[in-house]
ZAVO-406366 format. One record per residue (C-alpha): residue in one letter; x, y, z. Coordinates in pm, 1 decimal. Last residue first. Layout:
ATOM resn       xx       yy       zz
ATOM    A        X        Y        Z
...
// end
This chain:
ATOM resn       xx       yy       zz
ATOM    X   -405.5   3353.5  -2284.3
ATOM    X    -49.0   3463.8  -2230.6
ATOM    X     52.7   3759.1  -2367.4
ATOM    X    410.4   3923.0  -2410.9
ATOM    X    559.7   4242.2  -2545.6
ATOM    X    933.2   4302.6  -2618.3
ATOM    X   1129.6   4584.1  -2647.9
ATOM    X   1007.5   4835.8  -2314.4
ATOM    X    935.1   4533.7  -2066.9
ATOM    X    597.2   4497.4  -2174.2
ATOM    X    371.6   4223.0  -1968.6
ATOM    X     30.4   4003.0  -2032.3
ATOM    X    -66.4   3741.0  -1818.9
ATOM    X   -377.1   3537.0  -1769.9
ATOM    X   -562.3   3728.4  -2080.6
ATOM    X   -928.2   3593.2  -2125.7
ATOM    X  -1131.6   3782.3  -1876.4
ATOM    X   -954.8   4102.1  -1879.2
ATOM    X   -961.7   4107.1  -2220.9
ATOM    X  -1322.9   4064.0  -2198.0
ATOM    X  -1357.5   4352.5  -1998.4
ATOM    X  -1178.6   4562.8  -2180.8
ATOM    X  -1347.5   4490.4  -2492.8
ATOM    X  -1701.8   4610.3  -2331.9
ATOM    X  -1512.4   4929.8  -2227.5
ATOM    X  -1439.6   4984.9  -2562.3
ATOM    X  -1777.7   4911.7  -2697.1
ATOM    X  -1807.0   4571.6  -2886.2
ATOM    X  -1886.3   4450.3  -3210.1
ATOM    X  -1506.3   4469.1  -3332.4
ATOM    X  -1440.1   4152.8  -3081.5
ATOM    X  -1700.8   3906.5  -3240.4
ATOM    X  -1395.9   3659.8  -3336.9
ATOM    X  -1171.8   3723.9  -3017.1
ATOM    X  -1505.1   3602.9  -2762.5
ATOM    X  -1544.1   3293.8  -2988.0
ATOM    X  -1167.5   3204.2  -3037.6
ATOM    X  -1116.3   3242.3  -2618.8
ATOM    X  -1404.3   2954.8  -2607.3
ATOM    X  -1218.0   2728.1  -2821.0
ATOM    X   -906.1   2788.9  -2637.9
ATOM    X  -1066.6   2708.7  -2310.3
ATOM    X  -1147.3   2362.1  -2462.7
ATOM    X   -801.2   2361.1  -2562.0
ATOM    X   -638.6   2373.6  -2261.6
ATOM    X   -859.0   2176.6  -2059.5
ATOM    X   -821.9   1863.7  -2285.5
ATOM    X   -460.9   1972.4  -2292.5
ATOM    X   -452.7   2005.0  -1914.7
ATOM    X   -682.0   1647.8  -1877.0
ATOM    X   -366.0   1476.7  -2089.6
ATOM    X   -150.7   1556.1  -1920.5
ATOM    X   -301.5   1535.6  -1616.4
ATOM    X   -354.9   1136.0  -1689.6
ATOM    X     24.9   1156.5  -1840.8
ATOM    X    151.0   1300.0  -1460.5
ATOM    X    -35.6   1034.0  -1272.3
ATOM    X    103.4    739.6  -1474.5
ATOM    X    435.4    912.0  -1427.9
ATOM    X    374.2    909.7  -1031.9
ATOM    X    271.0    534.4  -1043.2
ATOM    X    567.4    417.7  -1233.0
ATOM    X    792.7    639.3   -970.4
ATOM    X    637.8    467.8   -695.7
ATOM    X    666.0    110.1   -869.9
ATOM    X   1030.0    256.4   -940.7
ATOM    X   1139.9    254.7   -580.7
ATOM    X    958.5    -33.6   -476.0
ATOM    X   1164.0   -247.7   -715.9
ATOM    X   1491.0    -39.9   -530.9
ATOM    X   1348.6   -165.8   -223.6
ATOM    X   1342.9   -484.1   -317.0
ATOM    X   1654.7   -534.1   -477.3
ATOM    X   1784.7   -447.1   -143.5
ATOM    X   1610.2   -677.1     17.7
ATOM    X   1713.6   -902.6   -215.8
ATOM    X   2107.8   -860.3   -237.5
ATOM    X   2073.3   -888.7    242.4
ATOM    X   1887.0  -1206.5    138.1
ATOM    X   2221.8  -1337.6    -83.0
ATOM    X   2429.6  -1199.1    112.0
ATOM    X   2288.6  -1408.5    408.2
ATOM    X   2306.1  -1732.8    215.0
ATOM    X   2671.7  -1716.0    133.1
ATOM    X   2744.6  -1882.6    451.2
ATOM    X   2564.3  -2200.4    332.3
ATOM    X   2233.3  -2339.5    476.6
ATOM    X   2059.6  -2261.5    203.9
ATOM    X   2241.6  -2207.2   -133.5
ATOM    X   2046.2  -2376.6   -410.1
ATOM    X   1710.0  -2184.4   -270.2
ATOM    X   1897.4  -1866.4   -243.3
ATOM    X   2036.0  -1925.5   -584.6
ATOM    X   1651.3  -1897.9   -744.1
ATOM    X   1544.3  -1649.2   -523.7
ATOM    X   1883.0  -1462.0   -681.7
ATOM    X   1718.8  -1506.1  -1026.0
ATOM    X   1406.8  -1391.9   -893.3
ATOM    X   1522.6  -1068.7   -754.1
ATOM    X   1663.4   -995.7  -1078.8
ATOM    X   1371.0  -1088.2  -1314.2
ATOM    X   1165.8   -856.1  -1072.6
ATOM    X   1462.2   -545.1  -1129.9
ATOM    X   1479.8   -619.5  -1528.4
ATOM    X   1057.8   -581.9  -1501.3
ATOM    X   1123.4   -253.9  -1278.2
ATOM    X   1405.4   -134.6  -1551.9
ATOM    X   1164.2   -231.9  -1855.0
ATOM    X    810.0    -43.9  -1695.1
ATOM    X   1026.5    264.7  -1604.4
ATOM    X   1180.7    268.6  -1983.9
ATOM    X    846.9    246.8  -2068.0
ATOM    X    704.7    542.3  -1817.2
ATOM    X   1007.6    767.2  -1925.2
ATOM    X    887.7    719.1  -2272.4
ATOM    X    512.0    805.4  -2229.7
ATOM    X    607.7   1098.3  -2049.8
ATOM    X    743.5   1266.1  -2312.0
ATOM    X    771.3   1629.2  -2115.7
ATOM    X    536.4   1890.8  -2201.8
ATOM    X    616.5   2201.4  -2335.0
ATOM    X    577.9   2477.5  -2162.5
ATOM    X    306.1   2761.4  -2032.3
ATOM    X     30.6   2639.4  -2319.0
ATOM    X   -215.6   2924.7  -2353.9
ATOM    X    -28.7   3159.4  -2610.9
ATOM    X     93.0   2904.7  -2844.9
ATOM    X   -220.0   2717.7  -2811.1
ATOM    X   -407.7   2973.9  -2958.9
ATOM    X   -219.9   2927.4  -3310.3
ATOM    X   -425.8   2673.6  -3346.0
ATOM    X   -704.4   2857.9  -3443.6
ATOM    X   -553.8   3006.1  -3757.0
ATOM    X   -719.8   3308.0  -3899.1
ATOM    X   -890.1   3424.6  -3565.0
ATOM    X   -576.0   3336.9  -3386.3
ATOM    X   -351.2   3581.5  -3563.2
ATOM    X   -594.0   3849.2  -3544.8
ATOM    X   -568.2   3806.1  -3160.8
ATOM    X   -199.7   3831.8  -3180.5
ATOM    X   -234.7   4144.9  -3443.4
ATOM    X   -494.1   4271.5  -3152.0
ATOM    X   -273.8   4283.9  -2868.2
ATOM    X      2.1   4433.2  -3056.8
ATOM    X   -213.1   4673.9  -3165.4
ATOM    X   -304.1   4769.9  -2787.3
ATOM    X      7.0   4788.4  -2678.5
ATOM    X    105.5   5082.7  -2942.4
ATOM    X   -242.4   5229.6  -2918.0
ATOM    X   -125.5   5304.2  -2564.0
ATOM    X    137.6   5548.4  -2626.1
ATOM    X    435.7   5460.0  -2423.0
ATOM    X    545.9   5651.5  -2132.9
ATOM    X    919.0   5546.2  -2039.9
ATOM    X   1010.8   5221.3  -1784.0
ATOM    X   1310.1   5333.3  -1586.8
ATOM    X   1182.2   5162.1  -1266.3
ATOM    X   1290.8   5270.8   -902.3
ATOM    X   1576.7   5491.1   -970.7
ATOM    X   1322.6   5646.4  -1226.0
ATOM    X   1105.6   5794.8   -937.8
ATOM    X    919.0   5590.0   -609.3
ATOM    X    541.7   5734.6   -676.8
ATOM    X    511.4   5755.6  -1127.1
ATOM    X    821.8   5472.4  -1133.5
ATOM    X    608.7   5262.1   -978.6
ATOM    X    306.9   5348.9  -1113.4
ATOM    X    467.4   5241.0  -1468.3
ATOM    X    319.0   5426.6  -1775.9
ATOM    X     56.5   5363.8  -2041.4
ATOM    X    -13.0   5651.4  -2235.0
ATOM    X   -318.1   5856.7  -2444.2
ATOM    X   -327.3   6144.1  -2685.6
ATOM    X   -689.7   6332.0  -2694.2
ATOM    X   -722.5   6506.9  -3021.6
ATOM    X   -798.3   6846.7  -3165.7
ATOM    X   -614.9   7066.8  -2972.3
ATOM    X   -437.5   6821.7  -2727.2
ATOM    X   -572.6   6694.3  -2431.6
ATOM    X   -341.1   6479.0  -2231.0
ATOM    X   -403.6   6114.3  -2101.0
ATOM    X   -233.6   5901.1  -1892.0
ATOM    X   -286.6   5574.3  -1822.5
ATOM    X   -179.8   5317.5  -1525.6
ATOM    X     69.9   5019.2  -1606.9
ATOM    X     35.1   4757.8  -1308.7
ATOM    X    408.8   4663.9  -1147.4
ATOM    X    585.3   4397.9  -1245.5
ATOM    X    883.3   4547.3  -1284.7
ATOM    X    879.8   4462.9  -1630.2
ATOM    X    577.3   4648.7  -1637.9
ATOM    X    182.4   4506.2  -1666.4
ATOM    X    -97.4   4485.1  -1892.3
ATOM    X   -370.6   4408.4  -1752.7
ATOM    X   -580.1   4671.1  -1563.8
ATOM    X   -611.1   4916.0  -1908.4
ATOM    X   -492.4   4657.8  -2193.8
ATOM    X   -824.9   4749.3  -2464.3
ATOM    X   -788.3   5167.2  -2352.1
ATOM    X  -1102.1   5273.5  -2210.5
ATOM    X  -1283.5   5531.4  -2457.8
ATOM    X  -1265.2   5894.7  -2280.7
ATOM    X  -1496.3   6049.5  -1987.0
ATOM    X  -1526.6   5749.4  -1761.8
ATOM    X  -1797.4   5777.7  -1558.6
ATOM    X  -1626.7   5773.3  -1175.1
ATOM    X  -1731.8   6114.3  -1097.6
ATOM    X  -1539.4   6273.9   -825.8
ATOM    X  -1516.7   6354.7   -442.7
ATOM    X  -1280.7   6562.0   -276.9
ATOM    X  -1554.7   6758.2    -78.6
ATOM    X  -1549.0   6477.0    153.5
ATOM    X  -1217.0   6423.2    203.5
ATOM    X  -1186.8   6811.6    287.2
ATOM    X  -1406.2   6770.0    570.8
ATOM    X  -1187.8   6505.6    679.8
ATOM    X   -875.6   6703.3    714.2
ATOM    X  -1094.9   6964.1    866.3
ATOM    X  -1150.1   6693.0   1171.6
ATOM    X   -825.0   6666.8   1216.9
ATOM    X   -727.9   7017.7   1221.5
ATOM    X   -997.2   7073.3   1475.1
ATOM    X   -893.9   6786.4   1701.1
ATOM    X   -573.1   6877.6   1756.5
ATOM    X   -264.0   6658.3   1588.8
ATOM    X     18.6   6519.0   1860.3
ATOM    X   -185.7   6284.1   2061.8
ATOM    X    -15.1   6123.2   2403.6
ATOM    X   -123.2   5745.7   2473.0
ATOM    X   -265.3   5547.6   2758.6
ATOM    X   -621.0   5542.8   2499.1
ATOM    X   -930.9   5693.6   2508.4
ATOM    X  -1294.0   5516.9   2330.4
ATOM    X  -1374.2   5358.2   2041.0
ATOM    X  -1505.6   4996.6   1924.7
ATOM    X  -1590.2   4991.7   1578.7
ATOM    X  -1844.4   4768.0   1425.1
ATOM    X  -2107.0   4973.0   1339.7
ATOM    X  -1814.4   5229.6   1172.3
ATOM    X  -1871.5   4954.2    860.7
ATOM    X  -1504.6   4725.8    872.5
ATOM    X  -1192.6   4814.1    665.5
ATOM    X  -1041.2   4515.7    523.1
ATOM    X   -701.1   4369.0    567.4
ATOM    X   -632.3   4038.6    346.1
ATOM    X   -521.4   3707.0    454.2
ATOM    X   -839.3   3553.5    378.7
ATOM    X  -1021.7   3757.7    612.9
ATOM    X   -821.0   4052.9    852.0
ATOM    X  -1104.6   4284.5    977.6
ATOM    X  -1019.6   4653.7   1017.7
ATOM    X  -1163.5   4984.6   1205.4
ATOM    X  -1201.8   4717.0   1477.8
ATOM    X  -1073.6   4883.9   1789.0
ATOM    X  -1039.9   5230.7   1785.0
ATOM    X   -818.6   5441.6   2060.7
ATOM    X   -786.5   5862.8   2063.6
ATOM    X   -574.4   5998.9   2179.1
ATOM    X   -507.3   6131.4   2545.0
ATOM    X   -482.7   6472.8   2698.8
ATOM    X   -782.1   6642.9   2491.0
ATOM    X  -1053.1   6630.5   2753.8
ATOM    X  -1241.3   6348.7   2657.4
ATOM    X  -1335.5   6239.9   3009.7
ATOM    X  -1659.1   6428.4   2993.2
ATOM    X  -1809.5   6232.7   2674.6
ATOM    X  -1795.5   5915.2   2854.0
ATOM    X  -1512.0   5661.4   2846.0
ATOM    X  -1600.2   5339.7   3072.2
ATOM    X  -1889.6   5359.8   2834.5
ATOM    X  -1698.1   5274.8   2517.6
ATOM    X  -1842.0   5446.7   2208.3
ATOM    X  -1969.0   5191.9   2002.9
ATOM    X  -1923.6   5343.1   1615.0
ATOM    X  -2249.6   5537.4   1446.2
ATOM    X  -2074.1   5758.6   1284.5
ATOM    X  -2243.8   6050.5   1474.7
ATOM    X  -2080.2   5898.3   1772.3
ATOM    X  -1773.7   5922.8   1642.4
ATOM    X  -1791.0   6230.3   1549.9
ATOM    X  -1938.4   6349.8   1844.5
ATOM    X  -1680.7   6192.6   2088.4
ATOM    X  -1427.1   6374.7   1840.3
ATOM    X  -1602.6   6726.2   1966.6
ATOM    X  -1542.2   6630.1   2306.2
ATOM    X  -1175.6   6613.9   2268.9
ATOM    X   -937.6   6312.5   2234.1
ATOM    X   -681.2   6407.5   2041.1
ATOM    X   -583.8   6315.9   1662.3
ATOM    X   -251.6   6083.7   1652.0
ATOM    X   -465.7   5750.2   1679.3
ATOM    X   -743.7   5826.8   1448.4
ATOM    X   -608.8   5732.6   1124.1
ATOM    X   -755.1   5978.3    802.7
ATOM    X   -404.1   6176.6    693.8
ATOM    X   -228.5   5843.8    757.9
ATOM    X   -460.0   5613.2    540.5
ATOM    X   -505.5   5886.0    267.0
ATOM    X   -135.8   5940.0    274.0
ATOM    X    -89.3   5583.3    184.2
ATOM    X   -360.2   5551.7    -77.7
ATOM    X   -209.4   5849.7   -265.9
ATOM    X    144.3   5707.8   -225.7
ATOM    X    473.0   5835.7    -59.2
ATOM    X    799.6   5782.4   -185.9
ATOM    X    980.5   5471.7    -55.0
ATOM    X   1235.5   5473.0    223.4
ATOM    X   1080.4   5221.2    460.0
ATOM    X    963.1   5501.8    712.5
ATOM    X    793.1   5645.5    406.4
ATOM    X    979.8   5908.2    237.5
ATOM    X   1031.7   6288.0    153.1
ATOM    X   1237.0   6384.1   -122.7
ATOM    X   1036.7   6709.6   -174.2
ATOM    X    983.2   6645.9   -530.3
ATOM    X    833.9   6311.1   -410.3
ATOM    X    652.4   6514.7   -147.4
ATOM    X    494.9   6759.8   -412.8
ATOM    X    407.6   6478.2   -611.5
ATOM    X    179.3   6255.9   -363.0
ATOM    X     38.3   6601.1   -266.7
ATOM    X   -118.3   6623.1   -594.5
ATOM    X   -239.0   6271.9   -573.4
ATOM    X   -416.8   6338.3   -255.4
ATOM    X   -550.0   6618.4   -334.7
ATOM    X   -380.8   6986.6   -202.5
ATOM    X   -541.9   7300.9    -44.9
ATOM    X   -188.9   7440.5     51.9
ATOM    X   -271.1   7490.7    377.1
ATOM    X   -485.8   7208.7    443.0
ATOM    X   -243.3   6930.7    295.7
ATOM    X     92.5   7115.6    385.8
ATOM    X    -81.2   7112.4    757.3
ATOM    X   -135.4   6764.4    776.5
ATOM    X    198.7   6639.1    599.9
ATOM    X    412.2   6834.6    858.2
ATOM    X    250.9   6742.0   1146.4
ATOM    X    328.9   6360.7    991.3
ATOM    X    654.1   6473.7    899.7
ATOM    X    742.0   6603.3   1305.2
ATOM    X    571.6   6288.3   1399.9
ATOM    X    794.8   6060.2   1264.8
ATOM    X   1103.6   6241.7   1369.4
ATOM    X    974.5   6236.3   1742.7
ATOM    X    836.2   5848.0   1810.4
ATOM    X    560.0   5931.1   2016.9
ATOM    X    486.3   5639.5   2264.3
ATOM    X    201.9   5381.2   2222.4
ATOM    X     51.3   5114.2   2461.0
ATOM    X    132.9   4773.6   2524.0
ATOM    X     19.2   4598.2   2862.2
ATOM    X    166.0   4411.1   3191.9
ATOM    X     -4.2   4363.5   3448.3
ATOM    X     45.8   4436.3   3811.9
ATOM    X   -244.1   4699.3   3830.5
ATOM    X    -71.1   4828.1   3487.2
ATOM    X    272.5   4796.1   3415.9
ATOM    X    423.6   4948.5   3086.0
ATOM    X    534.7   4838.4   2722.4
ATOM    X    585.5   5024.9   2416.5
ATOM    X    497.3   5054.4   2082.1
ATOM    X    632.0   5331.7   1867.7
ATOM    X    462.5   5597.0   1741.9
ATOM    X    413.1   5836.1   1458.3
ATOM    X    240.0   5570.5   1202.1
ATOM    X     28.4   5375.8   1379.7
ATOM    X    203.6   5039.7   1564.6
ATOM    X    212.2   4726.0   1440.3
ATOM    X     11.6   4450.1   1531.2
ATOM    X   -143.6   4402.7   1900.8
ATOM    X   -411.3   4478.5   2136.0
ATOM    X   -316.2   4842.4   2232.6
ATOM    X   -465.4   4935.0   2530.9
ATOM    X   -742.2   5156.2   2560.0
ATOM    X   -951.6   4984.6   2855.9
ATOM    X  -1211.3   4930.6   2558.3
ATOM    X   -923.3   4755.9   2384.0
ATOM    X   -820.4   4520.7   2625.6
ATOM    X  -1171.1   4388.7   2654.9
ATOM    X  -1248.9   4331.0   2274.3
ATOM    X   -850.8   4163.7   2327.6
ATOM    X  -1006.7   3938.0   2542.3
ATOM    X  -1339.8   3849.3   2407.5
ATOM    X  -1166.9   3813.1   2063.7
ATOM    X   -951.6   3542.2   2228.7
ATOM    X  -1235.8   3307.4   2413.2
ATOM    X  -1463.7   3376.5   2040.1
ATOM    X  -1184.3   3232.2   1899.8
ATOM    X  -1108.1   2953.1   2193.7
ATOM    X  -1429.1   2830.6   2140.3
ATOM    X  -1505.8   2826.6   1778.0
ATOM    X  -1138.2   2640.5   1769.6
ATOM    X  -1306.1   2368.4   2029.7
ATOM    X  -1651.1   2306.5   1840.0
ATOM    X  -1446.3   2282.6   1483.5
ATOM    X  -1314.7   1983.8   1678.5
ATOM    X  -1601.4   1878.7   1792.1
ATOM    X  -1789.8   1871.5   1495.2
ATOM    X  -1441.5   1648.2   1328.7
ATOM    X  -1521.0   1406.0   1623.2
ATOM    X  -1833.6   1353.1   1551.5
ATOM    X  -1746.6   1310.0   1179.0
ATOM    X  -1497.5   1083.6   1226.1
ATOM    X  -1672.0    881.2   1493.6
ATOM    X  -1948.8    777.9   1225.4
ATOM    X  -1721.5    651.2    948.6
ATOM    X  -1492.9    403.5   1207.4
ATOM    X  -1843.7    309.4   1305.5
ATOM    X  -1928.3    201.3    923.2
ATOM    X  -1591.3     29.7    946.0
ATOM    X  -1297.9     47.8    687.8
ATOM    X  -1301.1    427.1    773.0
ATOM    X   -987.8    365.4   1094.9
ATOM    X  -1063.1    623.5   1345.5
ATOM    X   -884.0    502.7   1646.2
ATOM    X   -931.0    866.3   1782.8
ATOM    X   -570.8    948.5   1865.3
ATOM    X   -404.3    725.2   1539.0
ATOM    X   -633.6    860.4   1279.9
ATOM    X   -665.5    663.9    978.1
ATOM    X   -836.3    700.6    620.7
ATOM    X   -869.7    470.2    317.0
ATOM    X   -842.6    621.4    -39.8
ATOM    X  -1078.6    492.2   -280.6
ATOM    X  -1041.5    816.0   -513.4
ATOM    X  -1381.6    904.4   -496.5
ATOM    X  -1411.6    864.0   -129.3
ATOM    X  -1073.1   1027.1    -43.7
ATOM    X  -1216.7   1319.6   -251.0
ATOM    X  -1518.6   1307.6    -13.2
ATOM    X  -1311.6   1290.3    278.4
ATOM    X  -1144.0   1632.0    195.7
ATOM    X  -1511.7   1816.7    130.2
ATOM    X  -1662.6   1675.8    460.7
ATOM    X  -1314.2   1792.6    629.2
ATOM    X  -1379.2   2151.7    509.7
ATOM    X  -1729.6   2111.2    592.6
ATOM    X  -1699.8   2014.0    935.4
ATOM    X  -1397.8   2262.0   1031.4
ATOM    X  -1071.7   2209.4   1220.6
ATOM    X   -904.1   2025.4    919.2
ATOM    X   -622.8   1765.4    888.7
ATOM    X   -451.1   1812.3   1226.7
ATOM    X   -784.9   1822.2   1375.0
ATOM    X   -765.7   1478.7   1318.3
ATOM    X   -519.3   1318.8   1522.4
ATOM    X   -222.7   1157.7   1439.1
ATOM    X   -340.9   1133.4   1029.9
ATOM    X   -325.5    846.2    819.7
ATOM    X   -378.3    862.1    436.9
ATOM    X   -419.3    542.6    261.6
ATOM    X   -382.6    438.6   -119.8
ATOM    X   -232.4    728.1   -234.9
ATOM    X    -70.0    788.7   -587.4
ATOM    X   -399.5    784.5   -762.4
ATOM    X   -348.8   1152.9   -907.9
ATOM    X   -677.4   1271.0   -718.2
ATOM    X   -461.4   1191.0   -406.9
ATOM    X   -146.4   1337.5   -559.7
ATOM    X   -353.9   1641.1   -587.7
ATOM    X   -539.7   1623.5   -241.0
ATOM    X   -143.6   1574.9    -84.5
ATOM    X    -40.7   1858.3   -279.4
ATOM    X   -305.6   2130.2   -143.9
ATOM    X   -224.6   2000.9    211.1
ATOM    X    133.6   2068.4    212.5
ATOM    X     48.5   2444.0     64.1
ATOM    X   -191.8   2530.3    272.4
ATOM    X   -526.7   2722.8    174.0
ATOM    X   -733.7   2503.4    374.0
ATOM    X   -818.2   2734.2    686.9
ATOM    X   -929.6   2613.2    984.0
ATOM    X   -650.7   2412.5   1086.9
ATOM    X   -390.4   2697.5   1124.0
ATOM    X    -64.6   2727.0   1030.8
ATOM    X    317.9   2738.6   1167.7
ATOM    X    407.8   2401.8   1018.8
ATOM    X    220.9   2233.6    692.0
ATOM    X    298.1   1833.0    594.3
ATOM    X    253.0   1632.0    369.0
ATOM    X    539.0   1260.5    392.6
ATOM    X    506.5    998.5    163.6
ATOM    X    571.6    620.8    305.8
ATOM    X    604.8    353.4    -29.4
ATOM    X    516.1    -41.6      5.8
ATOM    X    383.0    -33.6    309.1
ATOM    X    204.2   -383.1    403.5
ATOM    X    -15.6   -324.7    671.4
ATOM    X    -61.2   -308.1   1107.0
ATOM    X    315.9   -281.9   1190.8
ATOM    X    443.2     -9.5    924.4
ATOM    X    107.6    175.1    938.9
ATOM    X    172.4    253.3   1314.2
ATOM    X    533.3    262.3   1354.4
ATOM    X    486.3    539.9   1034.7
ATOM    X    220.3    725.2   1212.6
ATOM    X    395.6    743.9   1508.3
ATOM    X    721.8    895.1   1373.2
ATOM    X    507.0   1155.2   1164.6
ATOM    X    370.2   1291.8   1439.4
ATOM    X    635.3   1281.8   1588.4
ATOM    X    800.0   1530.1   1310.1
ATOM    X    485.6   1763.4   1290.8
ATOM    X    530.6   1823.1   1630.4
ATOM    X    222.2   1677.7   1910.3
ATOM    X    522.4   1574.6   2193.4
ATOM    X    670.4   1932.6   2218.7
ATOM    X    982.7   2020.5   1934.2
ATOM    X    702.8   2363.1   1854.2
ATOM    X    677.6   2534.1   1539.7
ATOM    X    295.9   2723.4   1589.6
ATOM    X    -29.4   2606.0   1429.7
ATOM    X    148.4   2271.2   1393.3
ATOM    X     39.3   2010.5   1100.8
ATOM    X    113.2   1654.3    991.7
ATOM    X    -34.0   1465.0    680.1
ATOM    X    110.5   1108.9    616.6
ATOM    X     27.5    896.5    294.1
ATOM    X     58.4    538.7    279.6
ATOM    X     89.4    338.4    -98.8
ATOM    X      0.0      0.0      0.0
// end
């Protein structure tokens, strides 16, 4: 049998439960209760068991749906999944695939009916117990942060994080850091003084040399972020009423009175993180109230900050034809290519150009402007190219050329045949030989033989898997192709904006490095 292991740690850990004994104990296990022919190892360290994005797991399913596993055995279940559906979905492609499953901890073996039924009680309780402890943990830090501590991450721009010693406990609030603040003072009044948008300001501090903490120039989104965070701004009756107004849960160990202006301001939940990503949560769900920390921007200027992002509001209707590559087509730095447009007298000329280059400068990227009907007509003599000769899609979908699997699984086939004929050749001498002091060698030439016969019945079964998806990639391949051909052939009866889209739905990659331009369907 061909035994598959999965292992996972939330957190690296050499404890009893690592990813490496759990491993040991699964191969004592399978090794004294079946026949293992081959012993693959899957596992994922440092992440969590509700989530099935890992990159251990996602090859185990695919050499699973390859037919390279026979059985998969687990220490204990949860390592697999910590959710009921997300394990209902795994054991379904075990199903298909006849794949038996064990878990050492529960006893689970699925040859049973019962084996079936204590699986999925146990996955419910498993999901259960990390439902418990994440409501347990968001409790706690919802509590932290209403007593205006910081509850973790890193810290706004302008301060630092530091720790101090409250009734006995200890707790991380913020501390100005100096130079930061002095540019962030600087940015907010610039901004109102000057009567600047975002993007405008975005130049003048380029021009001004002035940087991120990282070094990079400034961005639009960035400065909105910092000119609109909370933290810096004091804590004066008139923010209460903001916030208020906005509908956020204003902390009632922090009434109106005690905003007096000596603290900042603290807001828990402006952000949610879900599938990896940060994203801003409805005022609803904020939490706000003082924090332990010293604000450096009043209230008023603050608050006229915002005012103005308000006002700065536009018309999202696009005024010109979009470009056909607008949103795909991408620098060598691999950065996005924006437009540009510039009214002439009796013509509107339009550019791609790096956004790189456009915040950071040409030290950054050295990419020029280039006129967009240049892309865009080598977009179209490739699409051309494809409605005359459908084939020629496949140059532009397939991402290499396939190896000749069919020959490396013959010569496979001949050397494990020449490896059986071996072993039964020296079967043969064995039997001649018993008793004698050769007899040993012989056994210990065997067991070797026997391992190496093992050896390429794995690597027979992986090829066999890799000409199956092969074969389903070109089926897939050109089926999408076929389907690319329609949309390409009834492209001039679009709108612009209508081509756009479906360039964006067909093109996977598409890049311009300043010579040479590439497209991959």
């Amino acid at each position: 049998m061909n035994f598959a292991m999965y292992g996972r740690k939330s957190v690296y850990s050499d404890k009893s439960d690592s990813v490496t004994n759990q491993e040991r104990m699964c191969r004592e296990y399978a090794g004294l209760r079946f026949q293992v022919d081959s012993f693959e190892t899957y596992s994922d360290e440092g992440l969590s068991g509700a989530d099935t994005n890992r990159p251990g797991l996602k090859r185990l399913l695919a050499d699973i749906e390859d037919g390279l596993v026979d059985a998969l055995i687990v220490y204990q279940l949860d390592r697999l999944s910590r959710n009921v559906k997300d394990f209902a979905n795994i054991y379904s492609k075990l199903e298909e695939n006849n794949v038996m499953f064990i878990s050492l901890k529960e006893s689970i073996n699925t040859d049973t009916p019962i084996g079936k039924a204590m699986m999925f009680i146990t996955a419910t309780f498993a999901q259960m117990e990390r439902e418990t402890i994440a409501t347990r943990i968001t409790d706690n830090l919802e509590g932290l942060a209403r007593k205006g501590f910081w509850t973790g991450g890193k810290a706004p721009q302008g301060y630092k994080l530091e720790r101090i010693e409250v009734n006995g406990k200890k707790h991380v609030v913020f501390s100005i850091e100096p130079e930061a603040m002095e540019r962030i003072r600087w940015i907010f009044n610039t901004f109102l003084d000057k009567g600047c948008s975002l993007c405008s300001l975005q130049t003048l501090l380029r021009n001004l040399g002035i940087r991120t903490e990282r070094g990079c120039f400034f961005s639009a989104s960035q400065l909105y972020s910092l000119l609109s965070s909370p933290y810096c701004v004091e804590a004066t009756p008139e923010m209460y009423d903001y916030f208020a107004g906005m509908g956020c849960q204003m902390d009632s160990s922090s009434p109106r009175e005690k905003w007096d202006g000596t603290h900042g301001v603290m807001v828990y939940g402006r952000t949610c993180q879900k599938n990896k990503n940060q994203r801003k949560q409805p005022p609803e769900k904020w939490i706000v109230c003082t924090g332990y920390h010293e604000p450096f921007i009043p209230a008023s200027q603050w608050l006229a900050v915002q005012e103005c992002f308000k006002k700065n509001t536009f018309n999202k209707t696009t005024k010109y034809d979009v470009p056909l590559l607008k949103g795909v087509v991408r620098c060598k730095c691999g950065c996005l290519m924006a437009v540009s447009r510039k009214k002439l007298k009796s013509r509107i000329l339009s550019h791609y150009y790096c956004r790189k280059r456009n915040q950071q400068g040409i030290e950054a990227c050295d990419m020029p402007f280039i006129k967009c009907d240049i892309l865009d007509n080598k977009a179209l003599d490739i699409f051309k190219k494809i409605e005359a000769d459908p084939e020629a899609i496949m140059k532009y979908t397939m991402t290499e050329k396939p190896k000749d699997n069919a020959k490396i699984l013959q010569s496979l086939e001949t050397q494990a045949m020449h490896i059986q004929t071996k072993i039964e050749h020296l079967t043969e001498i064995l039997s001649d030989a018993e008793g004698s002091s050769a007899a040993r060698y012989i056994i210990t030439q065997i067991e070797k033989e026997d391992l190496n016969l093992s050896a390429a019945r794995r690597e027979i079964e992986i090829t066999k898997a890799a000409l199956r998806h092969e074969k389903n990639t070109i089926g897939d391949v050109k089926e999408r192709a076929g389907q690319i051909a329609c949309l390409i052939r009834g492209l001039d009866g679009f709108s612009a904006s209508e081509k756009n889209a479906i360039v964006h739905e067909i093109v996977q990659e598409c890049r311009w490095d300043g010579n040479e331009f590439f497209l991959r369907l």
